[in-house]
MDTraj code that builds the backbone (N, CA, C; nanometers):
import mdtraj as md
import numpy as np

residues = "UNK UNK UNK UNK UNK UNK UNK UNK UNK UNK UNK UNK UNK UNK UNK UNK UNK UNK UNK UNK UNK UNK UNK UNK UNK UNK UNK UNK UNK UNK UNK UNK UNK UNK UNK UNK UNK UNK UNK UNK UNK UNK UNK UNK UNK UNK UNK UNK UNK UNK UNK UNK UNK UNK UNK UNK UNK UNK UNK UNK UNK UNK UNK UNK UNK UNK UNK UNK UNK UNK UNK UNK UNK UNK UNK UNK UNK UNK UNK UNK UNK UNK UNK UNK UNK UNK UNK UNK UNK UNK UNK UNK UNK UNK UNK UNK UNK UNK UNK UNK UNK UNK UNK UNK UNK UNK UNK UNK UNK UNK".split()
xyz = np.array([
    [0.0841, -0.1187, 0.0000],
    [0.0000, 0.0000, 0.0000],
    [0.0880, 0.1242, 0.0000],
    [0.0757, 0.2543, -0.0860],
    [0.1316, 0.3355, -0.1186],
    [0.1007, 0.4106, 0.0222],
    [0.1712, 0.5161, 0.0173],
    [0.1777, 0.6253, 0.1435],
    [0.1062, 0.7183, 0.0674],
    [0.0268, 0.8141, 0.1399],
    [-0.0881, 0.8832, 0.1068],
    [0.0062, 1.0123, 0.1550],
    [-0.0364, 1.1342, 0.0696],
    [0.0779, 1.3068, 0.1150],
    [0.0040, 1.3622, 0.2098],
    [-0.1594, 1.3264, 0.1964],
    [-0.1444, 1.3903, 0.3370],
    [-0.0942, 1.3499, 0.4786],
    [-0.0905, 1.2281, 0.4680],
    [-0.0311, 1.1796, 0.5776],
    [0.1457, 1.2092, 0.5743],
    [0.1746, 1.2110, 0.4811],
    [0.3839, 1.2809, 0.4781],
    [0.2944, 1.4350, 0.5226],
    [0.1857, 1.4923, 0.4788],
    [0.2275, 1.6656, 0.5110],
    [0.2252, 1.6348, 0.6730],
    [0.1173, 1.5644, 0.7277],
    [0.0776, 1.6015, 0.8170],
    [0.2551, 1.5763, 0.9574],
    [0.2950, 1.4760, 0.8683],
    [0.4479, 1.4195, 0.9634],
    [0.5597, 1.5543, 0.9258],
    [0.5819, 1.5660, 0.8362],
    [0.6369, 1.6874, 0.7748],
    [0.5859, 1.8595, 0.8514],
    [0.4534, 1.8409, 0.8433],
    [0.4104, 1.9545, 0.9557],
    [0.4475, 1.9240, 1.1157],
    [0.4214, 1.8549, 1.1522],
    [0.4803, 1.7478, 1.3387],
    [0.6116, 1.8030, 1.3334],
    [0.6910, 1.7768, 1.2232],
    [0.8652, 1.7917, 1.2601],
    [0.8647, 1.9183, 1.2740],
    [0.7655, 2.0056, 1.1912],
    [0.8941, 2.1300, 1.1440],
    [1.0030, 2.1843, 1.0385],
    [1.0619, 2.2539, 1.0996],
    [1.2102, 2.2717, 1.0295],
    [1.1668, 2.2917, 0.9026],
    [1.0919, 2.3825, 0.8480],
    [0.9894, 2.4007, 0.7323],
    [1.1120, 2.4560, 0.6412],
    [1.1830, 2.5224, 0.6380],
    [1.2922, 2.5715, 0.6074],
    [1.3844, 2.4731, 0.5426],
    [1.3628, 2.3515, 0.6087],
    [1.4843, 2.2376, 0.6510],
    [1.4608, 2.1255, 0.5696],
    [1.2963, 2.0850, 0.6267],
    [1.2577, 1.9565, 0.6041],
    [1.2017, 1.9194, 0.4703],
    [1.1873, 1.8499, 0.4178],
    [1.1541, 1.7948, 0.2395],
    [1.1093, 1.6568, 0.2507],
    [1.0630, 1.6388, 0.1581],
    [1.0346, 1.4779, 0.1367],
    [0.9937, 1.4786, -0.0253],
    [1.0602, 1.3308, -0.0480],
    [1.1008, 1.3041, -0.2311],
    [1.0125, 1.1611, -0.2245],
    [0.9058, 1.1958, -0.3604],
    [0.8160, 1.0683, -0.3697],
    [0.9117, 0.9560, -0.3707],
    [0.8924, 0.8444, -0.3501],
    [1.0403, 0.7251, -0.4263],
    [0.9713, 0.5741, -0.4498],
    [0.8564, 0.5490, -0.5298],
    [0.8256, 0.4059, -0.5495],
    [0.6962, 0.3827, -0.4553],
    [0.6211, 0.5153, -0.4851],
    [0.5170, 0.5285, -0.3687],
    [0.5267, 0.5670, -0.2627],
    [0.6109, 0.5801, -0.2129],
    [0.6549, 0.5823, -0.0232],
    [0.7538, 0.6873, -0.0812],
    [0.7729, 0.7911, 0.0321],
    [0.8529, 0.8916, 0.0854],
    [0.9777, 0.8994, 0.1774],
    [1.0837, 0.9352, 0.1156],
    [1.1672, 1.0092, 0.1370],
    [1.1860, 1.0921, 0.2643],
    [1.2249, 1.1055, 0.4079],
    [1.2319, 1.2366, 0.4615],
    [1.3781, 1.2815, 0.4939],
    [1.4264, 1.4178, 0.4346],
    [1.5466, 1.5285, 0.4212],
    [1.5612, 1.5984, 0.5145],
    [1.6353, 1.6219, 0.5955],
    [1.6528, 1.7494, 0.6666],
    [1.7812, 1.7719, 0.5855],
    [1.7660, 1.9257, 0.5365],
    [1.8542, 1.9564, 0.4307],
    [1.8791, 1.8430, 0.3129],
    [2.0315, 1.7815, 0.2735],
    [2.0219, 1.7026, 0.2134],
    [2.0674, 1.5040, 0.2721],
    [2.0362, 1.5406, 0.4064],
    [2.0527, 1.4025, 0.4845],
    [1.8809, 1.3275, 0.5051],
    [1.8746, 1.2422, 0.4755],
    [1.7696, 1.1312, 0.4386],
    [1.7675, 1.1007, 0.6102],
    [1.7105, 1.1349, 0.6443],
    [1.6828, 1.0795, 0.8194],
    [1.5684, 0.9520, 0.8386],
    [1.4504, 0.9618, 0.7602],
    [1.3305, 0.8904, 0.7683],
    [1.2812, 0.8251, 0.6179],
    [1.1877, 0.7793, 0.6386],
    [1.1122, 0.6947, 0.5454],
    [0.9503, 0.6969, 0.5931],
    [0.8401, 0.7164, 0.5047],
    [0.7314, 0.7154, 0.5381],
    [0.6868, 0.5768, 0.3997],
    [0.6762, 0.4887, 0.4786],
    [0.5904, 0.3649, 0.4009],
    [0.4946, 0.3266, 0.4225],
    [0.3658, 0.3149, 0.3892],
    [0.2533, 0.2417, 0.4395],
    [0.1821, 0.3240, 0.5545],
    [0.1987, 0.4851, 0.4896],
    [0.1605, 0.5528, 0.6286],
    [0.1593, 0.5466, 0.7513],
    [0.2925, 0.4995, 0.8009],
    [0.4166, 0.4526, 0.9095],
    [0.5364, 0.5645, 0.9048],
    [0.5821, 0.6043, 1.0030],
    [0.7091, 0.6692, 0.9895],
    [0.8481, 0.5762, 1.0771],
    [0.9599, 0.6024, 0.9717],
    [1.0288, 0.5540, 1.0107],
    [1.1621, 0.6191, 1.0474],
    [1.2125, 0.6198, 1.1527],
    [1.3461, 0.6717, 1.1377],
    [1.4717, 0.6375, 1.1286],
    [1.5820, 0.6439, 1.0731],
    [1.7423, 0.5678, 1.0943],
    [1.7468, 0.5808, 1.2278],
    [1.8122, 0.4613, 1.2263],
    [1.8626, 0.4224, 1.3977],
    [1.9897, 0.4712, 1.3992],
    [2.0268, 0.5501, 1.5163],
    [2.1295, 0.6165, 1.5812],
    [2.1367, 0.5747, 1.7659],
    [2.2517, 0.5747, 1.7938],
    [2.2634, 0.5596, 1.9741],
    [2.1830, 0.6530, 2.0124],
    [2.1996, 0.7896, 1.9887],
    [2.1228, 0.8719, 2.0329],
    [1.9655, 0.8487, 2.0285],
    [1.9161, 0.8447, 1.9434],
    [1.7811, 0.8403, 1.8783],
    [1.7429, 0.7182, 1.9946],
    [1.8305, 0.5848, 2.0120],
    [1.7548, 0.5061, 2.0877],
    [1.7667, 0.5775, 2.2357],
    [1.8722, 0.6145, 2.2760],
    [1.8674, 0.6917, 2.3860],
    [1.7603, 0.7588, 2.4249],
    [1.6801, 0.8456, 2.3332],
    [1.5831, 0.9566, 2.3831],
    [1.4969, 0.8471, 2.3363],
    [1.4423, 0.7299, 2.2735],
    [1.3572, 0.7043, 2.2257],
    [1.2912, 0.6125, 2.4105],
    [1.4420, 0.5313, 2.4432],
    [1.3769, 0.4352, 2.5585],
    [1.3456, 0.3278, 2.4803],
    [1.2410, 0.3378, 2.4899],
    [1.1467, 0.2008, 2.4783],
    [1.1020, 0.1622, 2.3462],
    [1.2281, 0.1241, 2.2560],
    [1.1953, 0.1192, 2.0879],
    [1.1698, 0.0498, 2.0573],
    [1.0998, 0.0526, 1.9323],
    [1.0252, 0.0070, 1.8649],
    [1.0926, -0.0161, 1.6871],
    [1.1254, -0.1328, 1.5933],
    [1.2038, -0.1371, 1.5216],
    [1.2018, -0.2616, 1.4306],
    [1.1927, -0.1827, 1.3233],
    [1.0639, -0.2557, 1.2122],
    [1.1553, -0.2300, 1.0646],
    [1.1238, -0.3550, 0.9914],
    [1.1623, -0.2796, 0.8771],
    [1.0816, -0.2057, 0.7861],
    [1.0850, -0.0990, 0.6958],
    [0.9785, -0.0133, 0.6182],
    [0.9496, -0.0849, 0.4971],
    [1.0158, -0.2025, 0.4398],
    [1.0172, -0.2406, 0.3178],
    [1.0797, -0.3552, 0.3400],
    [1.0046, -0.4524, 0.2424],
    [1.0847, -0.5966, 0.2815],
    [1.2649, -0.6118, 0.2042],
    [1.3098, -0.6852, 0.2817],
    [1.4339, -0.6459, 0.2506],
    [1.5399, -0.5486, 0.3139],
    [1.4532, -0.4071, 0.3918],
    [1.5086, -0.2716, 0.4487],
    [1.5857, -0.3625, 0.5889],
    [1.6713, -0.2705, 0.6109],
    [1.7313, -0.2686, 0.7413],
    [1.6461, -0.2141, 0.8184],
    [1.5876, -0.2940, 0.9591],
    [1.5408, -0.2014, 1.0505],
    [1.5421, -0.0712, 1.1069],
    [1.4772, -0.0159, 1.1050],
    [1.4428, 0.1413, 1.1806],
    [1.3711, 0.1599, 1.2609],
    [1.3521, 0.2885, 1.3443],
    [1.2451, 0.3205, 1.4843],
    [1.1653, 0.3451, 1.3873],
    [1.0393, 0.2615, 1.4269],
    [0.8786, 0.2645, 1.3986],
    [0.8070, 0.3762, 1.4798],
    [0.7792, 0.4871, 1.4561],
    [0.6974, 0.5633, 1.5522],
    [0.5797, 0.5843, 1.5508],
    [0.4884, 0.5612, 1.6230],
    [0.3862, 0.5514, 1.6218],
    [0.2948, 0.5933, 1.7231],
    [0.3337, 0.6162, 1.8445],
    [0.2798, 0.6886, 1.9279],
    [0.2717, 0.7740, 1.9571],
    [0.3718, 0.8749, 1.9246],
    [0.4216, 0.9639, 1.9540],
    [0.4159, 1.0936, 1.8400],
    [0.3636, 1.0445, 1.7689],
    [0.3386, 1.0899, 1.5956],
    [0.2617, 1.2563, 1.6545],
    [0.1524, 1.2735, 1.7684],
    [0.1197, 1.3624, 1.7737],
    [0.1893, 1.4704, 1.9012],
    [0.2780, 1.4269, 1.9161],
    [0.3735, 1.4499, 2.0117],
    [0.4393, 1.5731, 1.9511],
    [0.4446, 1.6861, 1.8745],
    [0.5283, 1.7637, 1.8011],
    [0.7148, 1.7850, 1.8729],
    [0.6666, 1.8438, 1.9783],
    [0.8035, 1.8658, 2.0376],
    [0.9101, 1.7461, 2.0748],
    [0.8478, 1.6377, 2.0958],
    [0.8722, 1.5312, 2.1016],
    [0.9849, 1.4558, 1.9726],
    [0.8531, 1.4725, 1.8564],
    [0.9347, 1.4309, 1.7299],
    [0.9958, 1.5615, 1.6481],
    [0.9932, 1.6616, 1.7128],
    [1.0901, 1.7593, 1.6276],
    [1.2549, 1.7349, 1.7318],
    [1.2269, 1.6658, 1.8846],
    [1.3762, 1.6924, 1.9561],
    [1.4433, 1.5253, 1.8605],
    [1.3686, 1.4476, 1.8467],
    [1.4068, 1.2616, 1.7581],
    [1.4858, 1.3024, 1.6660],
    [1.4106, 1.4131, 1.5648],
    [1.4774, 1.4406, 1.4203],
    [1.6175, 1.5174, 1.4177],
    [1.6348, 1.6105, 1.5589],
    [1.7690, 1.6883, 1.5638],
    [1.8094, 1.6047, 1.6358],
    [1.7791, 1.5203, 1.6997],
    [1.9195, 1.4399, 1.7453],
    [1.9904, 1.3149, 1.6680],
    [1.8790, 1.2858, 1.5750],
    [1.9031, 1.1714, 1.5038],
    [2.0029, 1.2439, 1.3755],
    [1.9622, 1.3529, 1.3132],
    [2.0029, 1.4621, 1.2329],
    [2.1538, 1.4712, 1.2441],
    [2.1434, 1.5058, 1.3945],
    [2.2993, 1.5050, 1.4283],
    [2.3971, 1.4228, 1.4698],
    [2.3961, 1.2988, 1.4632],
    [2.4596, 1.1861, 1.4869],
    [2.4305, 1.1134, 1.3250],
    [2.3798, 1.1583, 1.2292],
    [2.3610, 1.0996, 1.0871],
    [2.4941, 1.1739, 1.0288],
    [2.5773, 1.0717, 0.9306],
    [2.6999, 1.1361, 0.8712],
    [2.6481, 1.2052, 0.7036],
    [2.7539, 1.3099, 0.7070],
    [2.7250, 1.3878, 0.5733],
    [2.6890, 1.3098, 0.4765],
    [2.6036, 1.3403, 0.3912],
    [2.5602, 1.2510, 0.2462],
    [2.7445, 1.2792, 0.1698],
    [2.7407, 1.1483, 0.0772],
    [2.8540, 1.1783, -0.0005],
    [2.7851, 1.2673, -0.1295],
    [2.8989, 1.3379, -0.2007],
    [2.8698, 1.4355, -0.2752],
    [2.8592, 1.3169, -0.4026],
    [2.7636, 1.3923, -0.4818],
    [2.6950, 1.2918, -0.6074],
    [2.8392, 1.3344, -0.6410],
    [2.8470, 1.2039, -0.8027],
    [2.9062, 1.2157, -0.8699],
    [2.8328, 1.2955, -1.0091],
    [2.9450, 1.4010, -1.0870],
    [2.8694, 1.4270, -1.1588],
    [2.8592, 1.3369, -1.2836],
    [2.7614, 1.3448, -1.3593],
    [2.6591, 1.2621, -1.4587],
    [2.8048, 1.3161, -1.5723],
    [2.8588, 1.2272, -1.6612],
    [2.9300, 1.2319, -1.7651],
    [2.8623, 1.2650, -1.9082],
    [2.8956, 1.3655, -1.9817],
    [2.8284, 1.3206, -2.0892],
    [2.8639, 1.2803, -2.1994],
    [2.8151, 1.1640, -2.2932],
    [2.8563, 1.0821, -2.4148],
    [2.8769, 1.1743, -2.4723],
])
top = md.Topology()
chain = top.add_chain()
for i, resn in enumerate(residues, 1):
    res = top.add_residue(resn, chain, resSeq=i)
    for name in ("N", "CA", "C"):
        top.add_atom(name, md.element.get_by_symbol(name[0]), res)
traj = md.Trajectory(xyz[None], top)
């Protein structure tokens, strides 16, 4: 089952960081960016986040699922979804313990 946008706006509105935050369609399911670091995944109108020490640290009591068969596990959040301050402190700490994206290569042309 595809992920529905209002449900990415409504997670995308929860975080914040409006400035910051993005999300890229990708095979039905979404993408989530803070700047150009991929922190989350929204599949099946589920949010997911990369697992970091930190992230489990503030999380406690996790929860950790894969988003896609095949995916490496991630924090499943689900309770906490209406929690704003909650999941805007997850995304900067997870944010900041996530390493720089590598720089694309550029596209060659024939």
């Amino acid at each position: 089952m595809a992920s529905e946008q209002r449900f990415v706006d409504f997670i995308t509105d929860q975080i914040g960081f409006s400035e910051n935050v993005t999300n890229k369609k990708m095979f039905g399911e979404y993408g989530l960016y803070f700047d150009n670091k991929l922190f989350g995944l929204v599949c099946d109108n589920k949010l997911f986040i990369k697992p970091t020490q930190s992230g489990r640290d503030y999380i406690k009591d996790v929860v950790e699922a894969s988003p896609y068969p095949g995916a490496k596990p991630s924090f499943l959040i689900e309770e906490q979804l209406d929690d704003r301050e909650w999941l805007r402190q997850l995304v900067k700490i997870t944010v900041s313990e996530l390493p720089e994206p590598k720089p694309k290569k550029s596209k060659l042309k024939s």
